[in-house]
N, C-alpha and C positions, 0 to 999 in steps of 0.2 A: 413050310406047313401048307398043305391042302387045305383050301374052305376057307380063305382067309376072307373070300368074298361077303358081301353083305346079303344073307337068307339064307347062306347055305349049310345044308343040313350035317356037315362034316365041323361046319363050325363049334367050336365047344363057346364059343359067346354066343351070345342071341344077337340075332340080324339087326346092322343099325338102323334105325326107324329117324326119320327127322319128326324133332318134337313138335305136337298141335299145341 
């Protein structure tokens, strides 16, 4: 699958963010 990256707009998850 495309987008599996973190932000990418193809992703159907939301981009991982490390937690503040």
């Amino acid at each position: 699958m495309e987008g599996d990256a973190p932000g990418s707009p193809q992703s159907l998850s939301p981009p991982r963010r490390p937690p503040l």
